[in-house]
MDTraj code that builds the backbone (N, CA, C; nanometers):
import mdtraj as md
import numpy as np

residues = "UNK UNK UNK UNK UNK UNK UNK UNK UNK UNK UNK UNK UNK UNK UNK UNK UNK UNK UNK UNK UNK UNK UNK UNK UNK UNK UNK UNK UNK UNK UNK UNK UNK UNK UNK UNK UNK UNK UNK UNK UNK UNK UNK UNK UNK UNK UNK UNK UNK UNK UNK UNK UNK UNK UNK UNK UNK UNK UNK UNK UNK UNK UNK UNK UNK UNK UNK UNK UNK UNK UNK UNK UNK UNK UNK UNK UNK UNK UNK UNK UNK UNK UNK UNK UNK UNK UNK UNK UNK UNK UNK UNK UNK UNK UNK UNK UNK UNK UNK UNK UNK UNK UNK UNK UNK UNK UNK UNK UNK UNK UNK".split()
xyz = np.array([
    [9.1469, -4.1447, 2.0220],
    [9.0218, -4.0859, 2.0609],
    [9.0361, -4.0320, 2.2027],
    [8.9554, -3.9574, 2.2505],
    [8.9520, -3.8733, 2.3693],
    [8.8562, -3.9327, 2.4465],
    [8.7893, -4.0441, 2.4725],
    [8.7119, -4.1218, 2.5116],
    [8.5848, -4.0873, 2.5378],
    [8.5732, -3.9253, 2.4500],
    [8.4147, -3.8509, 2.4376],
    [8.3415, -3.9677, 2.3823],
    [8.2335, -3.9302, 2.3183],
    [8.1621, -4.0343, 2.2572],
    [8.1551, -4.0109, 2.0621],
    [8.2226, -3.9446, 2.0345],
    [8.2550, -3.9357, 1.9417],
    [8.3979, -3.9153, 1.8822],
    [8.4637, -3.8969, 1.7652],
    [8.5808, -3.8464, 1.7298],
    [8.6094, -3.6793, 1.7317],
    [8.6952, -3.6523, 1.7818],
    [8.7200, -3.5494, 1.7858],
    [8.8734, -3.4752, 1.7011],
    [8.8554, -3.3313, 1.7445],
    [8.9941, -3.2759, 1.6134],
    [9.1160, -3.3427, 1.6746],
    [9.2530, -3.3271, 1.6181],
    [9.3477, -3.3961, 1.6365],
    [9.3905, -3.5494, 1.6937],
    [9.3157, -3.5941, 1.6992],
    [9.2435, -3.7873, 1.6821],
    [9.3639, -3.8446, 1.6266],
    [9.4700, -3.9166, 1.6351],
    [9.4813, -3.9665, 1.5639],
    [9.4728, -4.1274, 1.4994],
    [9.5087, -4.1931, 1.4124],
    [9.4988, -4.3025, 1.3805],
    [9.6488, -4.3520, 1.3421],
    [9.6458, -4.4692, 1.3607],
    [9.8245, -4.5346, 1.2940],
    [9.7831, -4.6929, 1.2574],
    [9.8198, -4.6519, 1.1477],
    [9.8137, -4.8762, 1.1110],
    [9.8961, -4.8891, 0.9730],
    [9.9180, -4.9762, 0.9914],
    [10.0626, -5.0842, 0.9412],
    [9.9570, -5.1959, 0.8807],
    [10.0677, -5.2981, 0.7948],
    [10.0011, -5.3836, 0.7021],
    [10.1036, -5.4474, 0.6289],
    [10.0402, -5.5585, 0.5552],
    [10.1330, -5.5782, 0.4466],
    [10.0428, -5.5380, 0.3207],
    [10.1152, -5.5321, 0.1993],
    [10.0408, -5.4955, 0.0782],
    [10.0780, -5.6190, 0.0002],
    [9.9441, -5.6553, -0.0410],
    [9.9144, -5.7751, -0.1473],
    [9.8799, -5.7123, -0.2580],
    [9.9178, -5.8730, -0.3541],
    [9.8918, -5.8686, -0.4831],
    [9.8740, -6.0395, -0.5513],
    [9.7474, -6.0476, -0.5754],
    [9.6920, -6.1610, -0.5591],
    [9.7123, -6.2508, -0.4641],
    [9.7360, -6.2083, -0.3321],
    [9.7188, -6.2928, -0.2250],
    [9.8648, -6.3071, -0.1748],
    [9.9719, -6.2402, -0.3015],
    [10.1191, -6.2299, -0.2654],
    [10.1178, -6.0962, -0.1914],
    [10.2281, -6.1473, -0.0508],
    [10.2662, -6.0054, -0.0270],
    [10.3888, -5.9492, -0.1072],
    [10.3473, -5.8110, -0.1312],
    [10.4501, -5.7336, -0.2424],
    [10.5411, -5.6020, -0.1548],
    [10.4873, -5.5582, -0.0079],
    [10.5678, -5.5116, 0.0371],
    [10.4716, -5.4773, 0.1751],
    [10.4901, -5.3522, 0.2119],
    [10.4508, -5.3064, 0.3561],
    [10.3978, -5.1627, 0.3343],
    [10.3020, -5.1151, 0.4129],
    [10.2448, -5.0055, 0.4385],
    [10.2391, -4.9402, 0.6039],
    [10.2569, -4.8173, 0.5866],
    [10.2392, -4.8180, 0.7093],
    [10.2037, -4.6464, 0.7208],
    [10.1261, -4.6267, 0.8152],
    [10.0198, -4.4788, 0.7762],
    [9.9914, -4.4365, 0.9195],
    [9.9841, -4.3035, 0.8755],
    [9.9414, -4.2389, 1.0431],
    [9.8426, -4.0784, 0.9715],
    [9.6812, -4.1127, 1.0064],
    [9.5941, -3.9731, 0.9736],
    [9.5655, -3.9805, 1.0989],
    [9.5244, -3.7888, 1.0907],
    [9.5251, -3.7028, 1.1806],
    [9.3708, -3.6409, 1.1344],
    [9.2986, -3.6156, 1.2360],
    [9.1193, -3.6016, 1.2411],
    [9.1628, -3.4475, 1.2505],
    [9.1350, -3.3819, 1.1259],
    [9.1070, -3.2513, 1.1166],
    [8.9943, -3.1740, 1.1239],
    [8.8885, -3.2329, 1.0949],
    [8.7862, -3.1246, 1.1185],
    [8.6282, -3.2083, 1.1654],
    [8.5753, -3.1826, 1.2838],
    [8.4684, -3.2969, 1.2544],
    [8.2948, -3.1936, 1.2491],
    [8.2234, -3.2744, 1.2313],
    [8.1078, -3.2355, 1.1556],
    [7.9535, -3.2637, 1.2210],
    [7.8611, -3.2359, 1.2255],
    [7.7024, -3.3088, 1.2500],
    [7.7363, -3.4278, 1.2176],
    [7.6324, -3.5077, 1.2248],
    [7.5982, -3.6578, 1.2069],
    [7.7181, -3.7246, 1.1573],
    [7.7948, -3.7353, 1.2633],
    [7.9019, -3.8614, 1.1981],
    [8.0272, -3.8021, 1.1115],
    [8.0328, -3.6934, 1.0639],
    [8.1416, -3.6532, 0.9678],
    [8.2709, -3.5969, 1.0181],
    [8.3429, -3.6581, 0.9794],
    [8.5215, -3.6027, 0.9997],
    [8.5881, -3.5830, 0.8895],
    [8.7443, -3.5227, 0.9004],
    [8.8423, -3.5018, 0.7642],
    [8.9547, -3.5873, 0.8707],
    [9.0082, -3.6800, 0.7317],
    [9.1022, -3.7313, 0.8023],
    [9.2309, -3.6770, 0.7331],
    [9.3680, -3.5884, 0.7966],
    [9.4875, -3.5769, 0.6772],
    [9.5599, -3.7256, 0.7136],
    [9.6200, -3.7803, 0.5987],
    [9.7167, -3.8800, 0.6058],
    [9.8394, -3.8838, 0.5568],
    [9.9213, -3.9325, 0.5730],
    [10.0386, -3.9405, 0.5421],
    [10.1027, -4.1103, 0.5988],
    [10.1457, -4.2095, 0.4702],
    [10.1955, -4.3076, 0.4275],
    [10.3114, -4.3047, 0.3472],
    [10.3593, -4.4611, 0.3759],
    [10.4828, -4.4952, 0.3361],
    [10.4341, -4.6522, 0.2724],
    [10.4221, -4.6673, 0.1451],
    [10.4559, -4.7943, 0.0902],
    [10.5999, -4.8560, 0.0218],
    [10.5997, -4.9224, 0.1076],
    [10.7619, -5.0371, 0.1058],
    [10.7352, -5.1245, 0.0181],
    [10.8065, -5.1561, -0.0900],
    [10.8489, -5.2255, -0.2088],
    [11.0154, -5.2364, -0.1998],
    [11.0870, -5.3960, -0.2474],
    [11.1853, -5.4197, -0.2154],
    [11.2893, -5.3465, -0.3324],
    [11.2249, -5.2768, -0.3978],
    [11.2816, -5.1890, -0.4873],
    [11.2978, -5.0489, -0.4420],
    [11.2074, -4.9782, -0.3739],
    [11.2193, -4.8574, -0.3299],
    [11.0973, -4.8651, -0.1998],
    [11.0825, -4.6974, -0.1755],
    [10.9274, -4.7092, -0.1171],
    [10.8520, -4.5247, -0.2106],
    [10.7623, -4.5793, -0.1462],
    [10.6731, -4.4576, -0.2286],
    [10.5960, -4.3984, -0.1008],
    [10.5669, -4.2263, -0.0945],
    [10.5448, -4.1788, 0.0262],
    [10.4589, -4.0761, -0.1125],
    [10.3078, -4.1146, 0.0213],
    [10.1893, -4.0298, -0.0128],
    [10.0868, -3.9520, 0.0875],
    [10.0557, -3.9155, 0.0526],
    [9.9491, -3.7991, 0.1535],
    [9.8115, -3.7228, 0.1056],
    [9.7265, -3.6825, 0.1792],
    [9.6230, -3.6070, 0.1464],
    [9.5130, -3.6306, 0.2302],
    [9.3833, -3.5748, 0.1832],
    [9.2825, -3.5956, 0.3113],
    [9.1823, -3.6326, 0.2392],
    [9.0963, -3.6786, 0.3069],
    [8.9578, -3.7023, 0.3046],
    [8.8559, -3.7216, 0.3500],
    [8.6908, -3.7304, 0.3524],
    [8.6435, -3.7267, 0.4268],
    [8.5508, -3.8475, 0.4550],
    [8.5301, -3.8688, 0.5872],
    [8.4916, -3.9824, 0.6792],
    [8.3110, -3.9354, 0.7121],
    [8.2552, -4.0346, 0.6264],
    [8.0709, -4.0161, 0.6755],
    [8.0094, -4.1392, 0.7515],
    [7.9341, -4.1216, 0.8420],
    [7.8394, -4.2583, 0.8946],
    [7.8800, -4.3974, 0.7975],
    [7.8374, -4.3628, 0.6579],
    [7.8376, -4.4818, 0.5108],
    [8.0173, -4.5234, 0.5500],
    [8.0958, -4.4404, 0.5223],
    [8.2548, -4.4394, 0.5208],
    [8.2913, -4.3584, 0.4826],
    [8.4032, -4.3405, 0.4360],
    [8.5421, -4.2932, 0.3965],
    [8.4359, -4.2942, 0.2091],
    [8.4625, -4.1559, 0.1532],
    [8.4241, -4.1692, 0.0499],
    [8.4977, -4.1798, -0.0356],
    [8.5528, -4.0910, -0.1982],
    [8.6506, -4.1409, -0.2730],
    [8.7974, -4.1198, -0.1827],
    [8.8907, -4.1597, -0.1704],
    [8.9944, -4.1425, -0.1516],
    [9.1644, -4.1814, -0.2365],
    [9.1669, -4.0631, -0.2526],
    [9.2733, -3.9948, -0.3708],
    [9.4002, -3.9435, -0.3167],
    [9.4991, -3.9851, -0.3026],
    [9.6247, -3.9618, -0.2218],
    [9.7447, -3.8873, -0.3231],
    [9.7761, -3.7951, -0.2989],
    [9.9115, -3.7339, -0.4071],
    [10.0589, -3.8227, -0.3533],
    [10.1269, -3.8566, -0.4879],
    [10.1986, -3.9231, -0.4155],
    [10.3103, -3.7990, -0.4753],
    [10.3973, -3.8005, -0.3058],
    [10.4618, -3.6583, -0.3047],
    [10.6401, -3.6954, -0.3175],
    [10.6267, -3.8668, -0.3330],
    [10.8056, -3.8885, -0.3634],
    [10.8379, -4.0221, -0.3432],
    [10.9649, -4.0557, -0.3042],
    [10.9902, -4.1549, -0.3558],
    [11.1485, -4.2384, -0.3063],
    [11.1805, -4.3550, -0.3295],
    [11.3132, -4.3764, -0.3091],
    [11.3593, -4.4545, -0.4054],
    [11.4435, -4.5007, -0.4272],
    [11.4900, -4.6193, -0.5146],
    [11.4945, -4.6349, -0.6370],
    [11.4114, -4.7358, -0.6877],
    [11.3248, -4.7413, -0.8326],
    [11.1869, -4.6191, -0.8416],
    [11.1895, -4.5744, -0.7389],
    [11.0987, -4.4770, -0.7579],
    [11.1587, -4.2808, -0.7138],
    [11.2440, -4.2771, -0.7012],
    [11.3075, -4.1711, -0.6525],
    [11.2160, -4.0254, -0.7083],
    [11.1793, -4.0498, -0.8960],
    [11.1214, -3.9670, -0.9136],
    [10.9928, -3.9498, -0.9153],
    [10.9238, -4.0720, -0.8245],
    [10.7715, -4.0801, -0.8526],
    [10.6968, -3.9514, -0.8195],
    [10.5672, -3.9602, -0.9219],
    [10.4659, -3.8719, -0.8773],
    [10.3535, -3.9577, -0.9169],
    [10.2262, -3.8824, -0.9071],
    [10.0820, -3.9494, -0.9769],
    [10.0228, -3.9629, -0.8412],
    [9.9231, -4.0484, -0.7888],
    [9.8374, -4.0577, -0.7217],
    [9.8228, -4.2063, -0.6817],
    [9.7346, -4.2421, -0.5518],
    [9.7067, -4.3319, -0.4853],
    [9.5671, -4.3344, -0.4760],
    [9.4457, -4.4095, -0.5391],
    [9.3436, -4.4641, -0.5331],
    [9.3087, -4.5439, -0.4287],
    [9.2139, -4.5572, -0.3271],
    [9.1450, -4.6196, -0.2285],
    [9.0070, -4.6939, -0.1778],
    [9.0019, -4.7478, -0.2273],
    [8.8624, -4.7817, -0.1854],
    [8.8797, -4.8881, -0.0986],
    [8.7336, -4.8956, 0.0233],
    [8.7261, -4.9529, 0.1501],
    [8.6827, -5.0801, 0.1139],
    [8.6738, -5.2158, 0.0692],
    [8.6078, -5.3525, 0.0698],
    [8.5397, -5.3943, 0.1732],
    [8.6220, -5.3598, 0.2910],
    [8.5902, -5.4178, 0.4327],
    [8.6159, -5.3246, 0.5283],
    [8.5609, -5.3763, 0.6789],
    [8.6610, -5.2975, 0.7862],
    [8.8007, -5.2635, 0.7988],
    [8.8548, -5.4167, 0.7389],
    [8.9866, -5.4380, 0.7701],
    [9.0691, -5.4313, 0.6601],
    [9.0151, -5.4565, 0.4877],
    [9.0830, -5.4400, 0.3643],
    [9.0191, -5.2951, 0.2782],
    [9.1575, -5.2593, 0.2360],
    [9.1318, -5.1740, 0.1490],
    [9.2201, -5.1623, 0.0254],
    [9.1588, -5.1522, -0.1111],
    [9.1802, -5.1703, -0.2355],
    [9.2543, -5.0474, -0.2736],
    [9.3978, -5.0436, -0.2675],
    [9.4828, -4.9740, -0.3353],
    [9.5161, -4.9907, -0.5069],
    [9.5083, -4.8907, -0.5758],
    [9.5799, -4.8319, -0.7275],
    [9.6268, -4.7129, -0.7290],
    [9.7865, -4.8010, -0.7546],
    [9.9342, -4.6740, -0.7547],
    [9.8816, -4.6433, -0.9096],
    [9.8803, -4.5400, -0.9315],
    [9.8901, -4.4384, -1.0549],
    [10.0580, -4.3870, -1.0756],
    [10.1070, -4.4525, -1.1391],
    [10.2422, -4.3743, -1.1078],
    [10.3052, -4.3445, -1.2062],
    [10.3577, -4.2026, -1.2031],
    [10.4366, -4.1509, -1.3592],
    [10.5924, -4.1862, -1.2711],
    [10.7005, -4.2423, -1.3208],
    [10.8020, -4.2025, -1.3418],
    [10.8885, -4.1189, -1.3830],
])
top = md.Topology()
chain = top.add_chain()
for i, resn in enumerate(residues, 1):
    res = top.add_residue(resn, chain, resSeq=i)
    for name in ("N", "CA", "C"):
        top.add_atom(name, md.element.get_by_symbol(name[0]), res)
traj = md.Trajectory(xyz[None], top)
């Protein structure tokens, strides 16, 4: 942030994590969006671009979405590739916010 009082364009954000699965960790995430466009009352576009680490491969996704007062609404990520066990992945990344701090990932993934 630019220490205006709001968010402004090129903003960015970076956060890291581990990724669970029933309370197991199953690998690592780690993400950096960029505040593309902001709006009246509260609204921004965030682009992102992530890396989920699995001890099999990792999977690398991207796309944008947009940020309201409420939150972050649907968020739908293309997943653009891959390493390992996943070299040829495609399909999509599902998001939804639970909390401040958790958010509910579903890999869609064609092989």
């Amino acid at each position: 942030m630019d220490g205006s009082s709001g968010p402004s364009q090129g903003d960015e954000f970076v956060i890291s994590g581990n990724l669970l699965r029933g309370g197991v960790t199953v690998g690592t995430y780690s993400q950096i969006c960029t505040l593309t466009r902001t709006a009246p009352a509260d609204e921004f576009d965030l682009q992102c671009a992530a890396d989920l680490a699995f001890p099999l491969g990792q999977l690398t996704v991207q796309g944008r979405f947009t940020v309201t007062g409420a939150g972050p609404g649907n968020i739908d990520l293309a997943i653009t590739g891959g390493t390992g066990r996943y070299r040829t992945a495609h399909g999509t990344v599902h998001g939804d916010n639970v909390s401040d701090t958790e958010t509910l990932i579903t890999v869609h993934l064609i092989r």
